[in-house]
N, CA, C and O of each residue as an XYZ file, in Angstrom:
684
protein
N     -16.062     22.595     17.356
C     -16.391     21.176     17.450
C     -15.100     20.369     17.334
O     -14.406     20.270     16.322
N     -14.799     19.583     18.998
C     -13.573     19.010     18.512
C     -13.647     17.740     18.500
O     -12.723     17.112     19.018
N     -14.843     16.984     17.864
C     -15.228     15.287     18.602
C     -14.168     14.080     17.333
O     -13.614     14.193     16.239
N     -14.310     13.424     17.973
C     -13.031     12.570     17.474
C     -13.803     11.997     16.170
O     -14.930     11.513     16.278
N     -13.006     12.097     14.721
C     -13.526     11.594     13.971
C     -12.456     10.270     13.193
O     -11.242     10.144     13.351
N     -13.156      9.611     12.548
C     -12.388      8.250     11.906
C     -12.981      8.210     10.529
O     -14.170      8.263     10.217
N     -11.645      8.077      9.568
C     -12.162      7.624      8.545
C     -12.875      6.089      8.189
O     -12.808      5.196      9.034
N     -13.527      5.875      6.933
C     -14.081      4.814      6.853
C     -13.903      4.369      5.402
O     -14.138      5.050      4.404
N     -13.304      2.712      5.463
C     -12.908      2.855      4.119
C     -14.003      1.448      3.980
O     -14.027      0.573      4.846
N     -14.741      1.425      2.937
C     -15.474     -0.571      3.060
C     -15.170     -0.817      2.000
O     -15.382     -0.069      1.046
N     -14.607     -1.920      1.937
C     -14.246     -3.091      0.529
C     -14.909     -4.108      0.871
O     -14.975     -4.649      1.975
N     -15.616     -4.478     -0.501
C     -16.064     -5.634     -1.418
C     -15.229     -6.307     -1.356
O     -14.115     -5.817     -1.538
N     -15.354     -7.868     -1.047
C     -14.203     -8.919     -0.947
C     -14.914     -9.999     -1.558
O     -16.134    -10.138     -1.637
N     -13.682    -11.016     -2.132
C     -14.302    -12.639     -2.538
C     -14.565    -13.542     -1.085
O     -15.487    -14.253     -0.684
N     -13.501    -13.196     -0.642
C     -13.982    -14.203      1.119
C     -13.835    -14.021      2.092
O     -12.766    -13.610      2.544
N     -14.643    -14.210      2.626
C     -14.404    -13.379      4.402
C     -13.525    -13.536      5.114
O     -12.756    -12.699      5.585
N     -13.582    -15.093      5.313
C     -12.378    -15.777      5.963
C     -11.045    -15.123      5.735
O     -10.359    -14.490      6.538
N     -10.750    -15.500      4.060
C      -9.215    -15.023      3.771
C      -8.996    -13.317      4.335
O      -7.866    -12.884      4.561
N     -10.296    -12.432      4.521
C      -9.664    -11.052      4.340
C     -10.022    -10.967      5.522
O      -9.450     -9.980      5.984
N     -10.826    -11.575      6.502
C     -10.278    -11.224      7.739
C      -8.884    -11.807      8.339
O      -8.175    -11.210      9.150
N      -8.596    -13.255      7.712
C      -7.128    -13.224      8.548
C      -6.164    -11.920      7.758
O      -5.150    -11.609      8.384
N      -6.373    -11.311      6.706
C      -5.239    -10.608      5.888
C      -5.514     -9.495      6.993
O      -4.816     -9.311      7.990
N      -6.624     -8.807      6.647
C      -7.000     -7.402      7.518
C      -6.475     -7.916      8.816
O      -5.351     -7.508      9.106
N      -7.054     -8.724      9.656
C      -6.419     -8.974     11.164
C      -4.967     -8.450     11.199
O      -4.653     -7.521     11.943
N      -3.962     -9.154     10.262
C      -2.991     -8.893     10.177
C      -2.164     -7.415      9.600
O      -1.015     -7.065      9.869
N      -3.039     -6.810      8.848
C      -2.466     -5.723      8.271
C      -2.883     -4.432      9.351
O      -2.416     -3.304      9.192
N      -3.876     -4.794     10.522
C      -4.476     -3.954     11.264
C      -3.981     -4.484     12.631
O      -4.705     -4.106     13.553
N      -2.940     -5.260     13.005
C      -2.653     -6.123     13.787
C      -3.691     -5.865     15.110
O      -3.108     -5.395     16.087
N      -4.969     -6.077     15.256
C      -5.811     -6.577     15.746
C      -6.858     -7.480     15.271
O      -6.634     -7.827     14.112
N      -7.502     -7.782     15.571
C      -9.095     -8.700     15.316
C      -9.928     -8.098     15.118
O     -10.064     -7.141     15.880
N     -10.988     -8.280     13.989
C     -12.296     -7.248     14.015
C     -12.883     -7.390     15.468
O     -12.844     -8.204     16.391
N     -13.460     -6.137     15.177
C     -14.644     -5.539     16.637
C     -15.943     -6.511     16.143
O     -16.709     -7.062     16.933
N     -16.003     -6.578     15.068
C     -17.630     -7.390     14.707
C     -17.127     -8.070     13.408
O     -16.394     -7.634     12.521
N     -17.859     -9.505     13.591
C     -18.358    -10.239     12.569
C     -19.182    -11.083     12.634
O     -19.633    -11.722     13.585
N     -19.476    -11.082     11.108
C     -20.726    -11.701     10.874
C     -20.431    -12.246      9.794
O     -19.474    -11.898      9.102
N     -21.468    -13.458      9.433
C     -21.148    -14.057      8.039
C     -21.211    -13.703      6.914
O     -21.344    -14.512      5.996
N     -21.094    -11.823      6.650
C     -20.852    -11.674      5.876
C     -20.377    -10.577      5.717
O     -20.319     -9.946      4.662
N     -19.958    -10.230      6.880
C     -19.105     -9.129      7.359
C     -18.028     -8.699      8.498
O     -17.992     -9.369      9.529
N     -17.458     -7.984      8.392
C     -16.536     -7.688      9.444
C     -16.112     -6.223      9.541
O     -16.270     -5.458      8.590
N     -15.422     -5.738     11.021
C     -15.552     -4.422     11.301
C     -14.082     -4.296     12.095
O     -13.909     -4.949     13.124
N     -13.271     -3.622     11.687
C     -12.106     -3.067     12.649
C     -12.678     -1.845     12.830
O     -13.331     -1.385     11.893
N     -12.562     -1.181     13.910
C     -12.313     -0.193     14.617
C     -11.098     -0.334     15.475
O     -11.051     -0.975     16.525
N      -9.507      0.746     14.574
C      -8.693      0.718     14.913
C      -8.345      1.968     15.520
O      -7.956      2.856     14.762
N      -8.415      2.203     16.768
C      -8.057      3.362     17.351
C      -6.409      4.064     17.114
O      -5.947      5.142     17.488
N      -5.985      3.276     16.569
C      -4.205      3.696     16.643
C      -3.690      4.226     15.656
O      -2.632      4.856     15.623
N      -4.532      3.960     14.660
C      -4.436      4.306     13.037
C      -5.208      5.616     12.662
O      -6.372      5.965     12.468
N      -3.664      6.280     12.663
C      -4.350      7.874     11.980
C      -4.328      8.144     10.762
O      -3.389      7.694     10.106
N      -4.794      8.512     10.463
C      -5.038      8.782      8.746
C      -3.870      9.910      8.089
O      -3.494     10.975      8.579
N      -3.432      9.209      6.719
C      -2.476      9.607      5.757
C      -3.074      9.801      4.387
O      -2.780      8.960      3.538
N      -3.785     10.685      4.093
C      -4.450     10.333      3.050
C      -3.807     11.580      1.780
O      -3.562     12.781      1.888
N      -3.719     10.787      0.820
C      -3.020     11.569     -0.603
C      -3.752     11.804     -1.700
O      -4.642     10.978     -1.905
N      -3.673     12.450     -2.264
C      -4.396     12.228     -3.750
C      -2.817     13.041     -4.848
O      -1.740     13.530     -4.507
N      -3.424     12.826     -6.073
C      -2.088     13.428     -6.904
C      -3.301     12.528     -8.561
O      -4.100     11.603     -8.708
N      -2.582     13.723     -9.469
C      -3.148     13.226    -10.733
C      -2.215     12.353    -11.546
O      -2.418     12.331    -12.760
N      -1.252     11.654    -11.068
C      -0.348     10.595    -11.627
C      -1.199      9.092    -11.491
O      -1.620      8.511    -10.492
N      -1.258      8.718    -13.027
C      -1.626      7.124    -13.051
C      -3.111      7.121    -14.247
O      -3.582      8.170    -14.686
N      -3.502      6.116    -14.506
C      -4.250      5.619    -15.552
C      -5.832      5.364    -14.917
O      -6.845      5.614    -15.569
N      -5.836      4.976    -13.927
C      -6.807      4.826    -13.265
C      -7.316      5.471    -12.193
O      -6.781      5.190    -11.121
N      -8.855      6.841    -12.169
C      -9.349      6.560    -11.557
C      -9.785      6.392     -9.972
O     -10.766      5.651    -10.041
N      -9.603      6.642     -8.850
C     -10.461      5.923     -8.213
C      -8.880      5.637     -6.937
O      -7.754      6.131     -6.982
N      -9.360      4.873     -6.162
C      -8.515      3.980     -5.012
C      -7.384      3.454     -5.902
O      -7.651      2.645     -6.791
N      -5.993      3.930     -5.674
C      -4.511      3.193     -6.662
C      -4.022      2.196     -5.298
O      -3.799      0.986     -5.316
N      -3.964      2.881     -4.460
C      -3.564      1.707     -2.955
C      -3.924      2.595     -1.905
O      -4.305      3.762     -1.822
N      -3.607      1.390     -0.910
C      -3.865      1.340      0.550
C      -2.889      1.293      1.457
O      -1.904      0.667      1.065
N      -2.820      1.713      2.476
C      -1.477      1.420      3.056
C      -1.502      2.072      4.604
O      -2.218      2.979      5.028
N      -0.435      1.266      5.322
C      -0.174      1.802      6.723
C       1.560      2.527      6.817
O       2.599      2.007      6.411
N       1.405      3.651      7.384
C       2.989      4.326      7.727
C       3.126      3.734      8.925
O       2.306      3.680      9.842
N       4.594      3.138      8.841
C       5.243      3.149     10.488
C       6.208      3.922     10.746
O       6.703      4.570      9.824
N       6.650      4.024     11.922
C       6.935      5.168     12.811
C       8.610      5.014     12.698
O       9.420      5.938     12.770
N       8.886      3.630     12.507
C      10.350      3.045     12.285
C      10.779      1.998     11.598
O       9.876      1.204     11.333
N      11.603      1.772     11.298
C      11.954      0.291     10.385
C      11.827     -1.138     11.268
O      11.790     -2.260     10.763
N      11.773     -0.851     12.611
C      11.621     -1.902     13.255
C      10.066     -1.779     12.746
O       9.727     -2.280     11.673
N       9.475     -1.329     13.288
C       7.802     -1.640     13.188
C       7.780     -2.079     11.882
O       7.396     -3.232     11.688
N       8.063     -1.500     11.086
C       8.100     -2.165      9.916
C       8.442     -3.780      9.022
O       7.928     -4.349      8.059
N       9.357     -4.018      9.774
C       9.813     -5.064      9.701
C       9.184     -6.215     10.581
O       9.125     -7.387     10.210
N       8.669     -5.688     11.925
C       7.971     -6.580     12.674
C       6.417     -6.922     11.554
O       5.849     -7.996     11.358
N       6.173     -5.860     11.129
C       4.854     -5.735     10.181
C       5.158     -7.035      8.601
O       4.290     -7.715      8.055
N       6.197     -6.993      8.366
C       6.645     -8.111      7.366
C       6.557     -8.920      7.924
O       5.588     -9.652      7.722
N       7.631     -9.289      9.064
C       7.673    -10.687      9.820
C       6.198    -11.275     10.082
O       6.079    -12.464      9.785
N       4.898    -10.543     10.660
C       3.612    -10.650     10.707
C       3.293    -11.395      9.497
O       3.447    -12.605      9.328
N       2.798    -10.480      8.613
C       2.776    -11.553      7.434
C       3.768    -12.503      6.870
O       3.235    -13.508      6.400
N       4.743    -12.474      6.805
C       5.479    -13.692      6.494
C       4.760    -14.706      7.438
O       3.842    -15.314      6.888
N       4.990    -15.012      8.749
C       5.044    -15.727      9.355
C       3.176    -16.441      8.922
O       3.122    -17.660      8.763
N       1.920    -15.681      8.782
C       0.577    -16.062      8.228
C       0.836    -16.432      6.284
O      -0.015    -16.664      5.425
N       1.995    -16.366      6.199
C       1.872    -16.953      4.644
C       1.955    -16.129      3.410
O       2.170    -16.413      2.232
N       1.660    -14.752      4.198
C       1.403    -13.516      3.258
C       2.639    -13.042      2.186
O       2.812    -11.853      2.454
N       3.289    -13.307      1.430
C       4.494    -12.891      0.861
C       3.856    -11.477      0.136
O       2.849    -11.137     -0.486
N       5.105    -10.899      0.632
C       5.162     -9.442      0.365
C       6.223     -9.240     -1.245
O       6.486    -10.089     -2.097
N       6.646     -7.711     -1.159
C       7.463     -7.530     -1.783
C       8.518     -6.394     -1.461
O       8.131     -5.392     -2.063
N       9.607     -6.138     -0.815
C      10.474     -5.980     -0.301
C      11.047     -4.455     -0.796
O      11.968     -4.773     -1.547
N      11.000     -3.175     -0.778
C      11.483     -2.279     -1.465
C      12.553     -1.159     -0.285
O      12.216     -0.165      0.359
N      13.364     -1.585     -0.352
C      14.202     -0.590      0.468
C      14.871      0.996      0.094
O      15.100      0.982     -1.116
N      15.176      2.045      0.554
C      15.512      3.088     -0.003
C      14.550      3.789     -1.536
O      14.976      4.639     -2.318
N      13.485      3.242     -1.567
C      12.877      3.933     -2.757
C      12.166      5.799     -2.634
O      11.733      6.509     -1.726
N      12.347      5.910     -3.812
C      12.776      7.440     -3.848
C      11.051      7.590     -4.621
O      10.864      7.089     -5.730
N       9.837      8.366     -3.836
C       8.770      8.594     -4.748
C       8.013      9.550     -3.655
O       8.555      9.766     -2.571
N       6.654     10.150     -4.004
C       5.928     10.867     -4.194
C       6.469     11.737     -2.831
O       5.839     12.124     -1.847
N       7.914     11.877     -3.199
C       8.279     12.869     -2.559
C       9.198     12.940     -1.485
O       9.904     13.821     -0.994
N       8.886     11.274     -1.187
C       9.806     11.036      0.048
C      10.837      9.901     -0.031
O      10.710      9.176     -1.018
N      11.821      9.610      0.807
C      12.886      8.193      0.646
C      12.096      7.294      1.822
O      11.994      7.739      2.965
N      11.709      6.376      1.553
C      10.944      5.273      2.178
C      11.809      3.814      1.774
O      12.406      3.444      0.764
N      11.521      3.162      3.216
C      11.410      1.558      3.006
C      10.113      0.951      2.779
O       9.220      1.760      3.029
N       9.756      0.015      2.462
C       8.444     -0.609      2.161
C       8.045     -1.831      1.894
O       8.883     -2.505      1.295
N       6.702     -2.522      2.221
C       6.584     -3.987      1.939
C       5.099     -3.906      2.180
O       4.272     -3.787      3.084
N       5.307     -4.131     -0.097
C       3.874     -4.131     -0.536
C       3.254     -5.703     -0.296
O       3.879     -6.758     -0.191
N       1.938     -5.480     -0.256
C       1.142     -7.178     -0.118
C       0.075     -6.620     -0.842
O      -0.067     -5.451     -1.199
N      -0.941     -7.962     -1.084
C      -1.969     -7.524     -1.671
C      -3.052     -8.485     -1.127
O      -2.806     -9.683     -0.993
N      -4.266     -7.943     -0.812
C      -5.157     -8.970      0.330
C      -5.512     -9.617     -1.061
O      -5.164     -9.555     -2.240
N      -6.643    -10.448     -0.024
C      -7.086    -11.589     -0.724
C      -8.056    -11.323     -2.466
O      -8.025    -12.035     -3.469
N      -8.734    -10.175     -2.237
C      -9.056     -9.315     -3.604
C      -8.568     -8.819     -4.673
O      -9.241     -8.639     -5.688
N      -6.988     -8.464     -4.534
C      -5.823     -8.210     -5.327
C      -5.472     -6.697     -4.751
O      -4.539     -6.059     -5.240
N      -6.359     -6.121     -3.580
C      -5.961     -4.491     -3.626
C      -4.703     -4.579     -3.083
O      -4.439     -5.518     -2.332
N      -3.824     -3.673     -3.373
C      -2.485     -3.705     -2.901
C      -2.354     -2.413     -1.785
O      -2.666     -1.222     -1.760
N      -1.534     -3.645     -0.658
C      -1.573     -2.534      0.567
C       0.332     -1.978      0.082
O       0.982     -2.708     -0.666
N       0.720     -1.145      0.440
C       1.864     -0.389      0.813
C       1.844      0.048      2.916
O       1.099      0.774      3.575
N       3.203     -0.944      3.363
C       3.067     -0.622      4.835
C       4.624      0.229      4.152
O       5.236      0.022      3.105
N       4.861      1.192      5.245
C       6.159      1.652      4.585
C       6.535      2.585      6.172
O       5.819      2.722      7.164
N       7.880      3.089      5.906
C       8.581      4.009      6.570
C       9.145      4.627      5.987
O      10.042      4.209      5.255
N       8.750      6.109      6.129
C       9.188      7.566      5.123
C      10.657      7.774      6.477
O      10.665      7.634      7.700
N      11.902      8.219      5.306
C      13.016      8.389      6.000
C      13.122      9.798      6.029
O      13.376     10.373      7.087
N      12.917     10.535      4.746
C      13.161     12.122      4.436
C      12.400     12.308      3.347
O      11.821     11.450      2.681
N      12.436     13.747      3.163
C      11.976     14.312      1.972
C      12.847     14.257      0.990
O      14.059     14.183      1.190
N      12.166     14.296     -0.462
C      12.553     14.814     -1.690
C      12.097     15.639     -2.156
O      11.040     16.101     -1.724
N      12.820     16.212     -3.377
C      12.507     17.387     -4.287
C      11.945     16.708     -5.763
O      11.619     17.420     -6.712
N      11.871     14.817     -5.800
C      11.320     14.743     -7.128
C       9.886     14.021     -6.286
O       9.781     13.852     -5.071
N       8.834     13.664     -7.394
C       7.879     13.132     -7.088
C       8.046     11.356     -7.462
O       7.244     10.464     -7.189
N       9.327     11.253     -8.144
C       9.262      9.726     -8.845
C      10.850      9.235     -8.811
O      11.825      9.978     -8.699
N      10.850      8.171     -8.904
C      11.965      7.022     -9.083
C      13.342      7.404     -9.850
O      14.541      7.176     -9.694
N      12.514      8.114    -10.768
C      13.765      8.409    -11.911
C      13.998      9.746    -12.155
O      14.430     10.148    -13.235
N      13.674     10.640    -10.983
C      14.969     11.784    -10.712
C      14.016     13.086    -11.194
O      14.273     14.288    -11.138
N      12.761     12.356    -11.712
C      11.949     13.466    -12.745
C      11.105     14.091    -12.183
O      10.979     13.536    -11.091
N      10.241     15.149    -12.257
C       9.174     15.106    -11.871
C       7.870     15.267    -12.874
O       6.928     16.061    -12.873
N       8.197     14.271    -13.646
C       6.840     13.874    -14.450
C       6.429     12.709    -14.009
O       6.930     11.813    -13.330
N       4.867     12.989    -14.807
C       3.772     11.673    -14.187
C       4.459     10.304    -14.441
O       3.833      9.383    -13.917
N       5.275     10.027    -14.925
C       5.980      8.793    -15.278
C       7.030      8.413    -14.542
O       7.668      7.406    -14.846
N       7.295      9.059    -13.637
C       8.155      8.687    -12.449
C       8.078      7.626    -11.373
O       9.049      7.108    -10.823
N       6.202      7.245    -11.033
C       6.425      6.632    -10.178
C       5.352      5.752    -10.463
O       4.564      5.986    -11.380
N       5.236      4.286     -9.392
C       3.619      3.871     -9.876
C       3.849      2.461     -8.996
O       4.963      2.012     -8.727
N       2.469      1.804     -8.569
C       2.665      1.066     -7.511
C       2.754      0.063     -8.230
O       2.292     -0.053     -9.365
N       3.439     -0.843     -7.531
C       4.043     -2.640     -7.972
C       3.227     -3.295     -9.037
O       1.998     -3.360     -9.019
N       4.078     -3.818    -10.050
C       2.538     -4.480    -10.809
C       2.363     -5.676    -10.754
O       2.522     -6.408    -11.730
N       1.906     -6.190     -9.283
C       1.190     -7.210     -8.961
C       0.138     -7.348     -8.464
O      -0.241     -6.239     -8.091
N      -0.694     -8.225     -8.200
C      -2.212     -7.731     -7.649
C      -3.084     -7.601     -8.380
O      -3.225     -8.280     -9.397
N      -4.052     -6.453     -7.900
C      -5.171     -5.806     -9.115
C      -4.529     -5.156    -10.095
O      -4.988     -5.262    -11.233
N      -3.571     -4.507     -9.913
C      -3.058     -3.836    -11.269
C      -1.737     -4.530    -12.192
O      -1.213     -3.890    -13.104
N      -1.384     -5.630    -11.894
C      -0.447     -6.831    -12.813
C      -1.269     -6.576    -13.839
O      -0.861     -5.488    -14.244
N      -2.226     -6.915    -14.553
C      -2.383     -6.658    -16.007
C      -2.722     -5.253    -16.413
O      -2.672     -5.051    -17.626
N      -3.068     -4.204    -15.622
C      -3.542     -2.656    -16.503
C      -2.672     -2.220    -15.102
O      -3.012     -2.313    -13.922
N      -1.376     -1.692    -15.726
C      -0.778     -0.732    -14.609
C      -1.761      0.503    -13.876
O      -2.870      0.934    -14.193
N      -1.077      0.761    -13.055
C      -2.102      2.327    -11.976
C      -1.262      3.424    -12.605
O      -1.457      4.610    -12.340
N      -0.228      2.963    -13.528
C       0.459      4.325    -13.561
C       1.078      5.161    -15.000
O       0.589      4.243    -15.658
N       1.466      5.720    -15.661
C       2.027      6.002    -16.657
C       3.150      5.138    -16.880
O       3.911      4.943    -15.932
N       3.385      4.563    -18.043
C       4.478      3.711    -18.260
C       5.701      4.885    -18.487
O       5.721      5.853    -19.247
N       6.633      4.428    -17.582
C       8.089      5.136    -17.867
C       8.802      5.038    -18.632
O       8.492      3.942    -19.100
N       9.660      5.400    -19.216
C      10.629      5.904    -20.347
C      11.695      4.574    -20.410
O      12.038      4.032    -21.461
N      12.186      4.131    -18.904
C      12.991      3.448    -19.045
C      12.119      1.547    -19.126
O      11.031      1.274    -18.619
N      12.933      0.666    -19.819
C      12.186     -0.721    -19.737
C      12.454     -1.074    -18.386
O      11.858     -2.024    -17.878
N      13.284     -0.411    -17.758
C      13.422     -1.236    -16.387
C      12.221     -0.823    -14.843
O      12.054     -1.177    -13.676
N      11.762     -0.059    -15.653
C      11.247      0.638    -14.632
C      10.496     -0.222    -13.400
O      10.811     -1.371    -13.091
N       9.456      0.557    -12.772
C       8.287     -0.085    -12.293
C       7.089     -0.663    -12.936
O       6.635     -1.780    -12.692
N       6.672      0.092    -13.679
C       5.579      0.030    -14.720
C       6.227     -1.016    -15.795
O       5.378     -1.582    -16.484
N       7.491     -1.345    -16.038
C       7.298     -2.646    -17.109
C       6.882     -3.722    -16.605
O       6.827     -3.820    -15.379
N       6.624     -4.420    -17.155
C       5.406     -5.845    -17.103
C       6.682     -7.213    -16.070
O       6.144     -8.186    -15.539
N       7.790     -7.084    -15.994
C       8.553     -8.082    -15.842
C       9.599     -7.038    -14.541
O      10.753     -7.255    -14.171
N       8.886     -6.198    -14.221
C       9.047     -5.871    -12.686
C       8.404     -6.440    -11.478
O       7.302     -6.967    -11.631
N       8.816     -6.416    -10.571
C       8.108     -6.727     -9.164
C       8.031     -5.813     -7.955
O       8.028     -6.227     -6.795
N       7.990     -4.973     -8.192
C       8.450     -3.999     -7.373
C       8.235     -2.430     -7.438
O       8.510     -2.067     -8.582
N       7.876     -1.437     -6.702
C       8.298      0.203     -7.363
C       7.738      0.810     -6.028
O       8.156      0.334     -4.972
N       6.801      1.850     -6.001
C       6.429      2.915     -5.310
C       5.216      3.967     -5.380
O       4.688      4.430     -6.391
N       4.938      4.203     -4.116
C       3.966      5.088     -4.256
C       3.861      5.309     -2.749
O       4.482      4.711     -1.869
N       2.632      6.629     -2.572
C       2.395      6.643     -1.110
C       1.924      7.459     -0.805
O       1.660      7.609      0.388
């Protein structure tokens, strides 16, 4: 059986409006369907990257995210949201769950935090700080997770996981 399959992800949102212009943009098309109290991408272009790993505090969905193919796409993918209002957060050369990536986290209108990124190479650690313990890495703490991090707090105060960061990794 070789029939084409698609994953399916549905989120609960506060407003339609705001998360269809966010989704429009993070899916750079328009939903296939809406309705007033719903909406539907069917994105044919988007293949699935899907991870799991037992690093973090929570549970459940830690983020969301699209890989691009190059730093241009990537950057065209910032410029996108910049230009709709969306401020991101900017992470270049970061070293985590394995790989050296550029990246630019956002977070839709709900607080879930997307990660769009471009993996450059592999690594041999799983985290930021050279280690490979659960405290190495953990996604930005802004968004849904600004007050209860997604991740093990790290060793160092500077890390990702301290409270007066903006910035870190995952993927």
């Amino acid at each position: 059986m070789n029939e084409k399959r698609r994953l399916h992800i549905h989120m609960s949102v506060d407003n339609i409006e705001e998360s269809i212009a966010f989704y429009s943009t993070q899916f750079g098309t328009e939903p296939t369907k809406v309705k007033e109290d719903y909406a539907q991408w069917l994105v044919d272009d988007l293949s699935l990257n899907f991870a799991i790993s037992t690093r973090g505090y929570e549970k459940g969905v830690n983020h969301l995210g699209v890989q691009y193919e190059s730093d241009d796409a990537l950057s065209h993918a910032q410029q996108s949201f910049e230009e709709k209002g969306i401020k991101g957060k900017v992470e270049e050369g970061a070293v985590c769950c394995y790989k050296s990536s550029n990246k630019y986290w956002v977070t839709d209108p709900t607080g879930m935090i997307w990660e769009n990124y471009h993996s450059m190479d592999d690594v041999e650690v799983f985290g930021i700080d050279g280690s490979d313990t659960a405290d190495g890495c953990c996604v930005p703490t802004f968004g849904k997770f600004s007050e209860t991090p997604s991740c093990a707090p790290t060793k160092n105060d500077d890390s990702c996981c301290s409270s007066d960061s903006d910035a870190c990794c995952a993927s």
